[in-house]
C-alpha positions in Angstrom: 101.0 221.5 27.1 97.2 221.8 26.5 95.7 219.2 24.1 92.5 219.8 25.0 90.4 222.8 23.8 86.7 223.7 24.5 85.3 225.3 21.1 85.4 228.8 22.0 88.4 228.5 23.6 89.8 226.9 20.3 87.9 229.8 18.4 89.3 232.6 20.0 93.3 231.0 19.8 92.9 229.4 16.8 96.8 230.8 15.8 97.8 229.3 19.3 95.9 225.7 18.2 97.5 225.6 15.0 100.9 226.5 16.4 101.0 223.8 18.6 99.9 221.4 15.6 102.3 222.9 13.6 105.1 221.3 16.3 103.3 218.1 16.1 100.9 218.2 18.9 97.4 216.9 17.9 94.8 219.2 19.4 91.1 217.8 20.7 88.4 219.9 20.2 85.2 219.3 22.1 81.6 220.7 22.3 79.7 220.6 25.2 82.8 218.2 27.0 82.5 215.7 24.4 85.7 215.1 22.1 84.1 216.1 18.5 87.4 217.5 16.3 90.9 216.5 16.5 93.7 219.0 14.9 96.5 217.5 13.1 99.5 219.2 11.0 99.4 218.8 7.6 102.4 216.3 7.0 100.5 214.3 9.5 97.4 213.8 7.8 99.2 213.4 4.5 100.9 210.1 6.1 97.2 209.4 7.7 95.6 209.5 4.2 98.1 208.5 1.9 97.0 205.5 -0.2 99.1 202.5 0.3 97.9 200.7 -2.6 96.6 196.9 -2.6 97.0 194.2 -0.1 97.9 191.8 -3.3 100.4 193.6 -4.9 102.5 193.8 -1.8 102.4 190.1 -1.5 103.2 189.9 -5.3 106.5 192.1 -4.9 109.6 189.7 -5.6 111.3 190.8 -3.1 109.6 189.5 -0.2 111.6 186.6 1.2 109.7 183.5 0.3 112.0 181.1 0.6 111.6 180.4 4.3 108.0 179.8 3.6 106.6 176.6 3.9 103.5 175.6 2.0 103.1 172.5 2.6 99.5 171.3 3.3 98.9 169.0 5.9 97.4 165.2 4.7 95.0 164.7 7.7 91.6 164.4 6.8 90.0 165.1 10.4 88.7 162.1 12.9 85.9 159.5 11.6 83.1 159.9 13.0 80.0 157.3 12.7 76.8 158.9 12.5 
């Protein structure tokens, strides 16, 4: 299948583009050769954009397993060194 559309091309078969990224197939467009658009279906770019909230909440959840976590800090304070 064809994933790659010159503008006009995409222009004049735009029902044809969105078909195909309808059935999940995301569609480069370019201008002048270079890729410049790519077409996605709609539940795709909802799960692109969705927000997934912050980094520190997840790691507050109590159900992450914590238990085989060790958090011990190491002692060592490094080599002497004489200057």
């Amino acid at each position: 299948m064809h994933s790659e559309w010159q503008l006009q091309d995409a222009k004049s078969n735009l029902s044809q583009l969105i078909k195909r990224t309808a059935n999940g197939d995301a569609q480069t467009v370019t201008v002048h050769g270079k890729p410049t658009a790519v077409v996605v279906s709609a539940e795709e770019y909802a799960r692109l954009t969705r927000h997934r909230g912050k980094l520190s909440t997840a790691l507050l959840r109590p159900d992450l397993a914590g238990e085989n976590l060790d958090f011990s800090r190491s002692r060592d304070t490094g080599r002497d060194i004489e200057l």
